[in-house]
C-alpha positions, 0 to 999 in steps of 0.5 A, spaced: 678 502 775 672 497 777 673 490 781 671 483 778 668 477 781 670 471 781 666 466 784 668 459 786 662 454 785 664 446 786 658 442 781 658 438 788 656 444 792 650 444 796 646 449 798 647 453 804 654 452 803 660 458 804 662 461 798 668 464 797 669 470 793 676 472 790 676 479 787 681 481 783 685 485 788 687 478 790 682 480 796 677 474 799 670 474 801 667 468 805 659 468 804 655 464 809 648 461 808 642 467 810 637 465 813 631 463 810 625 468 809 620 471 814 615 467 816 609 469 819 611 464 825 618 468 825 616 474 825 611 473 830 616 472 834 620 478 832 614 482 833 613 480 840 621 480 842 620 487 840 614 488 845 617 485 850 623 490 849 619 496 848 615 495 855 622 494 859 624 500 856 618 504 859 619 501 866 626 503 865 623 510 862 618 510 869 624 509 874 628 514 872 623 520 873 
């Protein structure tokens, strides 16, 4: 048996607001706002976490051997 959605949409809702989905089992879904898409500023910064984290990893990788 397939699942229906309601959504609770206040005309006086702004973006970036929790939305709360009821489904008719009665079951209560909270959205949050997502963040907003990658910026090359952003994922530029990813980037060079996940750099960081690879070094650390191989400075781990060396002191074990």
């Amino acid at each position: 048996m397939a699942e229906t959605q309601q959504v609770r949409n206040n005309s006086n809702e702004e973006e970036g607001e929790v939305v709360e989905i009821v489904t008719t089992t009665g079951d209560v879904h909270v959205l949050e706002e997502q963040p907003p898409h990658f910026t090359s500023d952003s994922a530029q910064r990813l980037i060079q976490d996940i750099m960081f984290c690879n070094q650390d990893l191989d400075i781990i990788k060396q002191k074990k051997k």
